[in-house]
Each structure stands twice: as C-alpha cells, then as structure tokens.
GUFIMAR-307023 format. One line per field, with one value per residue: residue number from 0; residue in three letters; x, y, z of N, C-alpha, C in turn. Coordinates in steps of 0.02 Angstrom, whole numbers. Atoms other than C-alpha are relative to their C-alpha. Layout:
residues N
i: [NUM, ...]
aa: [Ala, ...]
n_east: [X, ...]
n_north: [Y, ...]
n_up: [Z, ...]
ca_east: [X, ...]
ca_north: [Y, ...]
ca_up: [Z, ...]
c_east: [X, ...]
c_north: [Y, ...]
c_up: [Z, ...]
END
This chain:
residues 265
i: [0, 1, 2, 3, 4, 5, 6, 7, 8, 9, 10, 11, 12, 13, 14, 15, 16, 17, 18, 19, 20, 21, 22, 23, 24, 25, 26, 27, 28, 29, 30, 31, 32, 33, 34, 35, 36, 37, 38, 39, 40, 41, 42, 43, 44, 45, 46, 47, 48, 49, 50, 51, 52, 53, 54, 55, 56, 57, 58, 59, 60, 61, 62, 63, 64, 65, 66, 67, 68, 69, 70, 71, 72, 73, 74, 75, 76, 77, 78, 79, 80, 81, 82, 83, 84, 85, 86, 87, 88, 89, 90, 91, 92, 93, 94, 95, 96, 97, 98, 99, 100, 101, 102, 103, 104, 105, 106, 107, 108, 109, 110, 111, 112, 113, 114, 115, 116, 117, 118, 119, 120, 121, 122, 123, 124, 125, 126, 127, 128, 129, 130, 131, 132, 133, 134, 135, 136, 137, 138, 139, 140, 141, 142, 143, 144, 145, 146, 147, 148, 149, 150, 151, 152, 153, 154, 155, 156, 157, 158, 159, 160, 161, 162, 163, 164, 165, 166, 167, 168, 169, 170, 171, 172, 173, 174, 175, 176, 177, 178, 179, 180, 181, 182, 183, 184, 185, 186, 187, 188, 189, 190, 191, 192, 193, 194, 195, 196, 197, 198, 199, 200, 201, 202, 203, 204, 205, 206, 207, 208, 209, 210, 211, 212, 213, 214, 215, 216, 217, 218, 219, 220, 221, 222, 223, 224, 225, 226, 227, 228, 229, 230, 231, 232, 233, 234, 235, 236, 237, 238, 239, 240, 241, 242, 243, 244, 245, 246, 247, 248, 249, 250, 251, 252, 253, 254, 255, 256, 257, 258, 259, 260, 261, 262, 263, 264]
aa: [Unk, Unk, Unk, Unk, Unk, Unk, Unk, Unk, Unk, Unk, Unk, Unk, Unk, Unk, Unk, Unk, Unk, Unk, Unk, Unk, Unk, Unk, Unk, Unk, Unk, Unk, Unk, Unk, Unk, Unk, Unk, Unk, Unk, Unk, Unk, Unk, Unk, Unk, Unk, Unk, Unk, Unk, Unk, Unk, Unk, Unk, Unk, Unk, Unk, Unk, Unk, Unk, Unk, Unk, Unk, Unk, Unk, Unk, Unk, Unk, Unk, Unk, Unk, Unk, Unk, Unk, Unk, Unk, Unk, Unk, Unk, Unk, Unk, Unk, Unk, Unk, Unk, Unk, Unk, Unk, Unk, Unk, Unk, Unk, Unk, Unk, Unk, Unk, Unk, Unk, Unk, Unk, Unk, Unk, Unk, Unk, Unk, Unk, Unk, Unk, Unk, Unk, Unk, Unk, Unk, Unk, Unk, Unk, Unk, Unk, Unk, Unk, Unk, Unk, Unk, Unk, Unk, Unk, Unk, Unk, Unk, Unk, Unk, Unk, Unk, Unk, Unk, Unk, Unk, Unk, Unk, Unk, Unk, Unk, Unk, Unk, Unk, Unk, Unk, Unk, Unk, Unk, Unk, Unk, Unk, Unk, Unk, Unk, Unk, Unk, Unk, Unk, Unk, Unk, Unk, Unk, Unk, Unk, Unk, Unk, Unk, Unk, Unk, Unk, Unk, Unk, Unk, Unk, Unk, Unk, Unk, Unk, Unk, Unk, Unk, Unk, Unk, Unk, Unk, Unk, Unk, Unk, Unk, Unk, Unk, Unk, Unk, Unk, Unk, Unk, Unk, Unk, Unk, Unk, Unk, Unk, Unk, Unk, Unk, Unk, Unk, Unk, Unk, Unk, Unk, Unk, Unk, Unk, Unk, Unk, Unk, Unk, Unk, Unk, Unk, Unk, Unk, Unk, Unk, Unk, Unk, Unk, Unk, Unk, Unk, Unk, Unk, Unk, Unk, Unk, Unk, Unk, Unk, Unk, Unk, Unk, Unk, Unk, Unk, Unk, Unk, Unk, Unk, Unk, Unk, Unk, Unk, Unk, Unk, Unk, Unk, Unk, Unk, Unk, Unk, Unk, Unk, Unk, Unk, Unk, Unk, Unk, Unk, Unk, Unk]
n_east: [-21, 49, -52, 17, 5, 13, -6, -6, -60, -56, -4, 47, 31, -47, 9, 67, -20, -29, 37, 66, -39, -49, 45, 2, 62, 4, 75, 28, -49, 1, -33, 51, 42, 66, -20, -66, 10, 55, -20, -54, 46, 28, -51, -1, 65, 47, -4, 26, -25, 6, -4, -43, -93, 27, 7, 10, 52, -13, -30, -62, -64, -79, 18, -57, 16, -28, -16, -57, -27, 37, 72, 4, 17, 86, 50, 18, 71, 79, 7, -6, -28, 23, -70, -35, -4, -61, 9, -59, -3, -27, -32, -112, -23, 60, 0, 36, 17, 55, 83, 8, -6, 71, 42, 14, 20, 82, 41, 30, 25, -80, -32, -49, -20, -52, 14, 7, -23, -15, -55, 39, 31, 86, 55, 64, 24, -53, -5, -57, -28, -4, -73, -82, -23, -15, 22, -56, 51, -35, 45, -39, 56, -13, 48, 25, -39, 17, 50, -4, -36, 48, 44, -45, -23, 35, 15, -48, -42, -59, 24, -74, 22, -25, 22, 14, -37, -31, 72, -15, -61, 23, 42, -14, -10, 24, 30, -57, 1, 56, 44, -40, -44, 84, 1, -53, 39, 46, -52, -43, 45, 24, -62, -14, 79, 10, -33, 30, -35, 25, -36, -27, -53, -42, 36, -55, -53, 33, 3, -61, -54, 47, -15, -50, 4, 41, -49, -65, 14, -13, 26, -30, -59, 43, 35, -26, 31, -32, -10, -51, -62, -26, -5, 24, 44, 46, 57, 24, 53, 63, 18, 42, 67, 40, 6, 97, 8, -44, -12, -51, -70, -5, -5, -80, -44, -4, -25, -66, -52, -1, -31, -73, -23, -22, -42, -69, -45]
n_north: [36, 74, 38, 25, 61, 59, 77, 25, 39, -8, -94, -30, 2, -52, -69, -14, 3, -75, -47, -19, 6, -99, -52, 22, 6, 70, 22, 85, 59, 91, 59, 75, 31, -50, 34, -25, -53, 9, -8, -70, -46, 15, -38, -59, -61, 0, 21, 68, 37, -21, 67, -12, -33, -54, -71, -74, -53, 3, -77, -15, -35, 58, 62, 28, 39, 36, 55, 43, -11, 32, -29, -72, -24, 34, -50, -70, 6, 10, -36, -60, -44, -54, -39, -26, 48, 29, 66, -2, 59, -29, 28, -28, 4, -45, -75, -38, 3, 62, 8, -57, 27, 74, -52, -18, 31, 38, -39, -57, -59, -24, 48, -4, 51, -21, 50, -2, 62, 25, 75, 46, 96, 14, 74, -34, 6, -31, -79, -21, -60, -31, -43, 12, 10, -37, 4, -4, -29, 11, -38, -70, -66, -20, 11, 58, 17, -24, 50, 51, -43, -14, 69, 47, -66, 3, 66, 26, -36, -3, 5, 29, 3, 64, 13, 70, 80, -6, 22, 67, 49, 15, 40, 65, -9, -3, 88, 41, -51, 24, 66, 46, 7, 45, 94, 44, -8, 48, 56, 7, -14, 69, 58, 18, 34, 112, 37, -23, -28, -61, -75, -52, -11, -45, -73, -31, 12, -60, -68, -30, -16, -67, -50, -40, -18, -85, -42, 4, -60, 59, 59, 72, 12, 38, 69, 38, 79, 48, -34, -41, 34, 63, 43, 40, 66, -31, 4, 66, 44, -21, 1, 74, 34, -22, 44, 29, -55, -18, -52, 14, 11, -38, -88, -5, 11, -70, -71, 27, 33, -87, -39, 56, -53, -83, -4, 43, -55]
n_up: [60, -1, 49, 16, 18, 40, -49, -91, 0, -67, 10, -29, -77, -31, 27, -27, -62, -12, 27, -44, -65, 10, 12, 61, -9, 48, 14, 36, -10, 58, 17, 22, -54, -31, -64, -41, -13, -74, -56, -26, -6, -61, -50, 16, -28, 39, 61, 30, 37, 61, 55, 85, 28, 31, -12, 31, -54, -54, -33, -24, 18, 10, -4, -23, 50, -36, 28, 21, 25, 52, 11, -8, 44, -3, -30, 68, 83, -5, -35, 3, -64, 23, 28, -46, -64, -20, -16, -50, -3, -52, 1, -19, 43, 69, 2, 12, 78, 2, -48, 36, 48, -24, 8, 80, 35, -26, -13, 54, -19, -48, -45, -14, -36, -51, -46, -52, -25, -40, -5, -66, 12, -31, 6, 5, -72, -39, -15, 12, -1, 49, 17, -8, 59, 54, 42, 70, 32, 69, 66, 45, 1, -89, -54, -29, -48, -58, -36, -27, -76, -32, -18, -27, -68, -37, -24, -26, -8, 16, 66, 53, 73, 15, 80, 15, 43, -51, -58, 27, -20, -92, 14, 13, -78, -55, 16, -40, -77, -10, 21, -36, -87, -52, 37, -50, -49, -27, -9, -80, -41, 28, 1, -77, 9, 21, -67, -50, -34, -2, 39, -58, -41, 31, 6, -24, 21, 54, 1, -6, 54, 9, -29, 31, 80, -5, -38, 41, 56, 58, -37, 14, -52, -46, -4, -31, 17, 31, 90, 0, -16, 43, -60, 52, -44, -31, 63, 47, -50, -2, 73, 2, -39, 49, 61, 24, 16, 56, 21, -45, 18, 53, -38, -65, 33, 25, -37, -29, 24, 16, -38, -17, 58, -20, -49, 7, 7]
ca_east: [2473, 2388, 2490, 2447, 2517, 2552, 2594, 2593, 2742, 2872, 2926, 2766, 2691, 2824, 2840, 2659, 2644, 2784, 2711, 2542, 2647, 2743, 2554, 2552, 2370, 2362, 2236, 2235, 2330, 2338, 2411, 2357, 2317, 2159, 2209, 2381, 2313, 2147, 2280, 2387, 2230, 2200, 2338, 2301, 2194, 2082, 2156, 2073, 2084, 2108, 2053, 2144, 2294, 2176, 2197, 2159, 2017, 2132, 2176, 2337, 2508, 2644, 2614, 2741, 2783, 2829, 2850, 2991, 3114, 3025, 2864, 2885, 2865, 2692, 2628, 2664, 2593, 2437, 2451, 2364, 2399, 2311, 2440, 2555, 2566, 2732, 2783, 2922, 3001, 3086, 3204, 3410, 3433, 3293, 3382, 3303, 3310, 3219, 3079, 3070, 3103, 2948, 2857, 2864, 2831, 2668, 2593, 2517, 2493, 2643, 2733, 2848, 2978, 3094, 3161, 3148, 3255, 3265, 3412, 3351, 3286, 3079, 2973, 2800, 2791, 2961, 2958, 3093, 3156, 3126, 3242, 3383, 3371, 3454, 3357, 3444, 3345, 3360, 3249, 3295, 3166, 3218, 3043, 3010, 3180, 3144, 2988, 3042, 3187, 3037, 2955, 3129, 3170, 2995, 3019, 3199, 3362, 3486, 3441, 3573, 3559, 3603, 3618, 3576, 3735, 3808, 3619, 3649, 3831, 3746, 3627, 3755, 3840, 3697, 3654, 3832, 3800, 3610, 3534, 3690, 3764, 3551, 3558, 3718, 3637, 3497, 3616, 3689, 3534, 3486, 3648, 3619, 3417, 3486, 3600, 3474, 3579, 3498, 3542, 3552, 3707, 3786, 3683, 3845, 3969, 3847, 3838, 4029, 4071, 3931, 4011, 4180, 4151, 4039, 4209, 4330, 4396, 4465, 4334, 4449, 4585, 4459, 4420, 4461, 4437, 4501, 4504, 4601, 4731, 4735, 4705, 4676, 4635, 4518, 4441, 4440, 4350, 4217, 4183, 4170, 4029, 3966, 3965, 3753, 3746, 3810, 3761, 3808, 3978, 3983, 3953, 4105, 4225, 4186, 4216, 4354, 4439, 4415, 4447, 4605, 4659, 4636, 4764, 4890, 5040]
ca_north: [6072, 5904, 5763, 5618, 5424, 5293, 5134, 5085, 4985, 5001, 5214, 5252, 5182, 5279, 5440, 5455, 5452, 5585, 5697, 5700, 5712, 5909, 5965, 5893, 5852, 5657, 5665, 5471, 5315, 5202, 5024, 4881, 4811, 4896, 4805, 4877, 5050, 5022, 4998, 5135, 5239, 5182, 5235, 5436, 5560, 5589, 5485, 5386, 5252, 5294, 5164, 5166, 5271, 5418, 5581, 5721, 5790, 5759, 5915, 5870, 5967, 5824, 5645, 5527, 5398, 5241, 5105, 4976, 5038, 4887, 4957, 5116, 5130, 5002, 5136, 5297, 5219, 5210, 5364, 5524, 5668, 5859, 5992, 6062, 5925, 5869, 5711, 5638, 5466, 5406, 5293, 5263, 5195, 5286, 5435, 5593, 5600, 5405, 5464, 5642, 5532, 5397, 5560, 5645, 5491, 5430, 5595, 5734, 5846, 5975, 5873, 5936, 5789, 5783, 5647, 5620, 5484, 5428, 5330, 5211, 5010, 5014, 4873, 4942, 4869, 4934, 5116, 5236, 5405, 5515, 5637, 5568, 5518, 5580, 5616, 5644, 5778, 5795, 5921, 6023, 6144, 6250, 6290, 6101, 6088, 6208, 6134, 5979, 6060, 6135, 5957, 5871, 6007, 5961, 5788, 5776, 5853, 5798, 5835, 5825, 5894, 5737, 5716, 5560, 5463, 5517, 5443, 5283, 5270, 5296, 5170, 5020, 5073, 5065, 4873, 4826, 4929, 4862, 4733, 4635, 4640, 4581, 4418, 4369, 4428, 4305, 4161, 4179, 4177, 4017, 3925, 3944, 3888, 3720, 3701, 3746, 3889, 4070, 4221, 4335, 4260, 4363, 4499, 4587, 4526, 4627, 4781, 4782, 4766, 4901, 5008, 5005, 5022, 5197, 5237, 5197, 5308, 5135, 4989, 4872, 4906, 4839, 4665, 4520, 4320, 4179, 4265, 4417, 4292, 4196, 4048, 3911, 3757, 3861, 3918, 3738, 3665, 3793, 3781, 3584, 3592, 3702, 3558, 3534, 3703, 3753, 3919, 3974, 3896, 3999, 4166, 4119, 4048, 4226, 4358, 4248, 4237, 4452, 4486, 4371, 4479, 4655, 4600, 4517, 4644]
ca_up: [-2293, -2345, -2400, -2474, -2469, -2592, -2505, -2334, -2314, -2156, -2230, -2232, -2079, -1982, -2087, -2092, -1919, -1893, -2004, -1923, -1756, -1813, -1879, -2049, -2114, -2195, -2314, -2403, -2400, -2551, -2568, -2684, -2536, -2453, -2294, -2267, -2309, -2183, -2050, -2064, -2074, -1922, -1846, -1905, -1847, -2004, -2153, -2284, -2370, -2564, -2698, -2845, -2923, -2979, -2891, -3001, -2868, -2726, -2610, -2561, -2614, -2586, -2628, -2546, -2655, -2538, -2644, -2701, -2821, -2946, -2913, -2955, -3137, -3120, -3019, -3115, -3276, -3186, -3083, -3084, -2980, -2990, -3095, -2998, -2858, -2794, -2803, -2677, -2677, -2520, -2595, -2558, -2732, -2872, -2950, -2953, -3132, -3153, -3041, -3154, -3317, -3268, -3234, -3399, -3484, -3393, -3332, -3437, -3289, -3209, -3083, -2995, -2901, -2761, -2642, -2473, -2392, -2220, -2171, -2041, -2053, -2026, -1952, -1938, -1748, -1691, -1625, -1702, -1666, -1793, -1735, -1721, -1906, -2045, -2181, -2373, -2470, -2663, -2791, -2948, -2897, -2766, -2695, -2690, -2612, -2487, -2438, -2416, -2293, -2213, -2197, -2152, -2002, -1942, -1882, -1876, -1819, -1941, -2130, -2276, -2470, -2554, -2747, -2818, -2857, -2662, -2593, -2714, -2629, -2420, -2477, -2533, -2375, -2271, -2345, -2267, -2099, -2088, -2197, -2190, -2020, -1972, -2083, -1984, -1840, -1873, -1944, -1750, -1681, -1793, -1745, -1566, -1577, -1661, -1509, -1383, -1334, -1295, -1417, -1271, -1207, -1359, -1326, -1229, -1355, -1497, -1404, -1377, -1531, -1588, -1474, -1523, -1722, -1684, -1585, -1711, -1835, -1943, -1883, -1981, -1838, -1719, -1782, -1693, -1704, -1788, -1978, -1898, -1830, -1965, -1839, -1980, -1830, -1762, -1939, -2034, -1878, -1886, -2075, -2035, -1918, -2067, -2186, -2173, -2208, -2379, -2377, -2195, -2241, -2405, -2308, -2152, -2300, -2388, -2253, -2189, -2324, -2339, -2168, -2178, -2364, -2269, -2124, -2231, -2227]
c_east: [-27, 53, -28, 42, -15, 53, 6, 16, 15, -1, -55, -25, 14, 11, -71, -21, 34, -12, -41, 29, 15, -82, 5, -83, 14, -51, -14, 67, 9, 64, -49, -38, -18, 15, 52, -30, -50, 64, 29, -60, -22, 23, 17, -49, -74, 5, -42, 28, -19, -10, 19, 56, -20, -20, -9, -45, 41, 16, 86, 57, 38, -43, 52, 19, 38, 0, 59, 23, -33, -64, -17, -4, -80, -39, 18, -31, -63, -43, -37, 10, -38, 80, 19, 26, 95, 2, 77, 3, 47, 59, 86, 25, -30, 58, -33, -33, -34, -65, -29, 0, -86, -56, -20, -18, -40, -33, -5, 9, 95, 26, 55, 40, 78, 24, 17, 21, 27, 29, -5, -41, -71, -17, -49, -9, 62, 8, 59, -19, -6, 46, 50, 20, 20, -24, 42, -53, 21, -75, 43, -37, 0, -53, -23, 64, -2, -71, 2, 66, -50, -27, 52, 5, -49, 14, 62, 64, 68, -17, 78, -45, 45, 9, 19, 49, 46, -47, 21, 65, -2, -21, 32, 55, -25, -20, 58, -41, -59, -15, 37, 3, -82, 0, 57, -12, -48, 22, 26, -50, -24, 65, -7, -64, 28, 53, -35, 26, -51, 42, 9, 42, 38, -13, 83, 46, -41, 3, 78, 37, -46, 29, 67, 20, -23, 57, 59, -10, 17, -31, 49, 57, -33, -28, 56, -33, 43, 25, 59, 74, 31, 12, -55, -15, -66, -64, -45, -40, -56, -34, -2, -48, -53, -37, -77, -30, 49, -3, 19, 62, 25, 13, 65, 30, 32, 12, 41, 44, 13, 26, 92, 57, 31, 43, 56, 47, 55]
c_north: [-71, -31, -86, -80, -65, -36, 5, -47, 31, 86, 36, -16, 61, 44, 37, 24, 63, 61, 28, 25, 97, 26, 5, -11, -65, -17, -82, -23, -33, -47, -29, -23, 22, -12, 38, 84, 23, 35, 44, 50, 19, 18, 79, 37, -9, -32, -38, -44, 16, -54, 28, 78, 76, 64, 73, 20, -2, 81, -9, 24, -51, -71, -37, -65, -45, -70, -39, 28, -41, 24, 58, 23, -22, 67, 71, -3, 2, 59, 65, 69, 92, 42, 38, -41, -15, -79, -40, -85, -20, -67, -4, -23, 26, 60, 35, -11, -64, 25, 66, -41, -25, 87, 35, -63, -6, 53, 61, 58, 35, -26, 16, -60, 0, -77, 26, -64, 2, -51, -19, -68, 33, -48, 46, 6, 34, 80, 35, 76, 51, 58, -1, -49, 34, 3, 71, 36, 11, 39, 36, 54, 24, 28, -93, -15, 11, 1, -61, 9, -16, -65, -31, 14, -25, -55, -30, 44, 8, -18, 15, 32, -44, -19, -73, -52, 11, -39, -70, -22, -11, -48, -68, -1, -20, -81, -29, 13, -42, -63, -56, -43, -16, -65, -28, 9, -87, -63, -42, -29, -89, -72, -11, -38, -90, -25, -2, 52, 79, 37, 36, -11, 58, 50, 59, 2, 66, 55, 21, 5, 49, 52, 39, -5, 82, 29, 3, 35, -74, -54, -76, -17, -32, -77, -28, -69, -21, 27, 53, -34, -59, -65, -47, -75, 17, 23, -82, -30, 35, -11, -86, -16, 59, -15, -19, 52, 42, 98, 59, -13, 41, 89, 15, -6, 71, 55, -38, 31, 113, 37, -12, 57, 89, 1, -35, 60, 5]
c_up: [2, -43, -14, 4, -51, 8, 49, 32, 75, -18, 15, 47, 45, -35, 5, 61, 24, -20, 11, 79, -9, -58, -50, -25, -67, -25, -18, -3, -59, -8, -52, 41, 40, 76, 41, 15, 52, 73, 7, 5, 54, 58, -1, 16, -43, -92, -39, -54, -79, -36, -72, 10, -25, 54, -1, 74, 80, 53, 34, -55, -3, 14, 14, -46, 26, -15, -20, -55, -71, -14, -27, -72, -1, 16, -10, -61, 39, 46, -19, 25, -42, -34, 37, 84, -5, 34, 13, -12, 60, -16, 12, -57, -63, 8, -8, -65, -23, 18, -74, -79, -13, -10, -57, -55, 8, 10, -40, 45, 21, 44, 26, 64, 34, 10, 72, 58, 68, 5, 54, -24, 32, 1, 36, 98, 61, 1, -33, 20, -34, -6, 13, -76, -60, -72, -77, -32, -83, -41, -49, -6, 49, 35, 5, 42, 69, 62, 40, 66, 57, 43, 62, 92, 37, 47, 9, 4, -37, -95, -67, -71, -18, -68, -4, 9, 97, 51, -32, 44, 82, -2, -1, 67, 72, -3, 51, 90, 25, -13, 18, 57, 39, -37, 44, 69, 15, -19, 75, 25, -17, 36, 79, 34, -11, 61, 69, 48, 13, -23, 44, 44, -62, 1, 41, -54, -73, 10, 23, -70, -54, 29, -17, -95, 2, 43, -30, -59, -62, 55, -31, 47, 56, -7, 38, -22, -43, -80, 19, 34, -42, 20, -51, 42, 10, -74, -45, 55, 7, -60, 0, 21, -31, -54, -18, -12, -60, -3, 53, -23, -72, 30, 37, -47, -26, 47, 21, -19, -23, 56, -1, -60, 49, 72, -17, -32, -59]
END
C-alpha cells in the first residue's frame, strides 16, 4: 500500500517514519515549505518530495492530511487527489464531518475520509514510542474504517473507535494534561534560570508528582501546597515576588484561586 503526505510537521515526521517501519510504502511528502518536506524525505527509504497540491497521477491509496486545523481548508481548495483515494486527517479537534464537508465542496473527484489521531505531544527530534500510543480512529465508511484499524494495529498497541465530539472532548483534556502542565513546566524552569538555580533540582519533585496523579483514581485528592492549605502568608508573598511579572502572576493568582474553590468544603 502507498501512502502519501501532506505536511511535514512534528505528526508527520513521526507517523511517517512508523509507517515505513510495519512495511508501509511512502510515496511523497508535500509542505509549502520544500525544506521541511526535503528533510523528512530524508529520513525514508524511497520518498519524494511533491511540489504542489496536485495529485491526480499519484499512486498512492491514503493521503495523510497533517496540517493545522486553520490550514486545512487553504489546502483542500487547492487540493487534488486521484478518485477513489482516501483522505485521513490526524487531528484531535477537526470533525469528521468538517474534513468530509471541505471535501465535497473543493473536490470533484470520489473521496473517501477518515481520521486518524494519535494522542501523544511530537517534537520532530524527540524519539517516541509508537506503541505505546493510543491512537483515536473515526470513518463513516466501514472499509476505510477497517483499513485504517489495519494501519493503526500496525504501529501501535492501543487503538480506540472514537467519534468526533468524544475526540474533540480527549483533545481539550489532553491541552490540560500536556500543553498546559509544559508552559508551567517551562515558567519553572524560567524562574529558576533568573535565580541562577538548576531546573533539575525539581526534576524529582516532577516525577513524584507524575507518579502519583497516573496512581490516583481522584488526582484532586492528591494536591498539595500553599493553595491546598489555603496558606494566604505563604501565597501573598509568592504573588509579590511576582509583581515584574504580570502574566506569571495572572496564571498562580488563577489556579490558586481554583485549587483553593475545589477544597473549600
């Protein structure tokens, strides 16, 4: 089976990759930018780099469609794809029906469209697992469903049917869990730089309290600190040596003042 690439972002780097890995065949890459797609090319057995949005003559069956949720109508108006191609999006917030909508408006040819969402953070240079991720599957065409099964099974051990508005609610879930909980991450990391302190003394205190959230059945019975004690010396003196930092002090004020709410009895 030949599959095809459009963008070569963080998903695809690493999907790509795995795919070719379980005996996939990666025919072409396309980005806007010729550069990003070069490199991932580079990193594949026999891929190439595709110019432009026009694939009628292509030979591949599934086109991955690994773009930004904004991007993603730009590049169906301009898309073409042979009839009968399948066309997959690997997003945690696009509904099915948007991607299938966009589709019937912009493309003439048969199109059949799935998704294909891996739940997992990508940085292109950081190694991941692939099977130990859970990937969210979603078609209204049960041979493209069962294909993409097929696909999921290859490369990972823990696959999910997922309909749209249950993938939209993993997704604003996974922002807390992830995107989040790494901005206060690097907040920490910033606060201890302007003291000349090293982030890897917290490195212990991070993986204990990583450890017991993935062990708790209620992680809100597990907090601790000044907010869960309602320990208002200890808070107003941190939120003062916040004062050259408005937006820092905007963030602590706000989960304070939330953890402080969900422990007042």
């Amino acid at each position: 089976m030949k599959i095809s690439f459009i963008g070569a972002g963080n998903v695809a780097w690493h999907l790509s990759q795995a795919l070719e890995t379980a005996n996939y065949d990666i025919e072409t890459v396309y980005s806007r930018n010729p550069s990003n797609a070069r490199a991932l090319t580079q990193q594949l057995y026999n891929a190439q780099v595709h110019r432009g949005l026009d694939f009628l003559d292509s030979n591949s069956e599934i086109f991955f469609l690994c773009v930004s949720d904004d991007a993603m109508e730009e590049v169906i108006r301009n898309l073409s794809l042979p009839s009968g191609a399948i066309l997959v999006h690997t997003s945690g917030s696009k509904t099915l029906n948007e991607l299938q909508e966009l589709v019937d408006v912009y493309l003439d040819e048969t199109i059949r469209t799935g998704v294909f969402y891996p739940l997992q953070t990508f940085t292109k240079m950081f190694h991941v697992n692939f099977s130990e991720i859970p990937i969210c599957l979603e078609s209204s065409n049960l041979d493209v469903e069962n294909l993409l099964i097929t696909l999921a099974q290859s490369i990972s051990d823990v696959t999910y049917a997922v309909n749209s508005e249950e993938r939209k609610s993993i997704h604003l879930a996974a922002v807390y869990a992830c995107n989040f909980t790494n901005h206060l991450w690097g907040i920490a990391q910033d606060l201890m730089k302007k003291n000349d302190l090293e982030f890897k003394l917290l490195e212990p205190l991070i993986k204990e309290t990583l450890r017991k959230a993935l062990e708790s059945e209620d992680i809100f019975a597990v907090q601790t600190g000044p907010a869960r004690r309602n320990d208002q010396k200890i808070i107003q003196r941190q939120i003062g040596a916040l004062k050259n930092n408005t937006g820092y002090k905007k963030i602590y004020e706000s989960i304070t003042e939330d953890i402080i709410d969900k422990n007042t009895i």
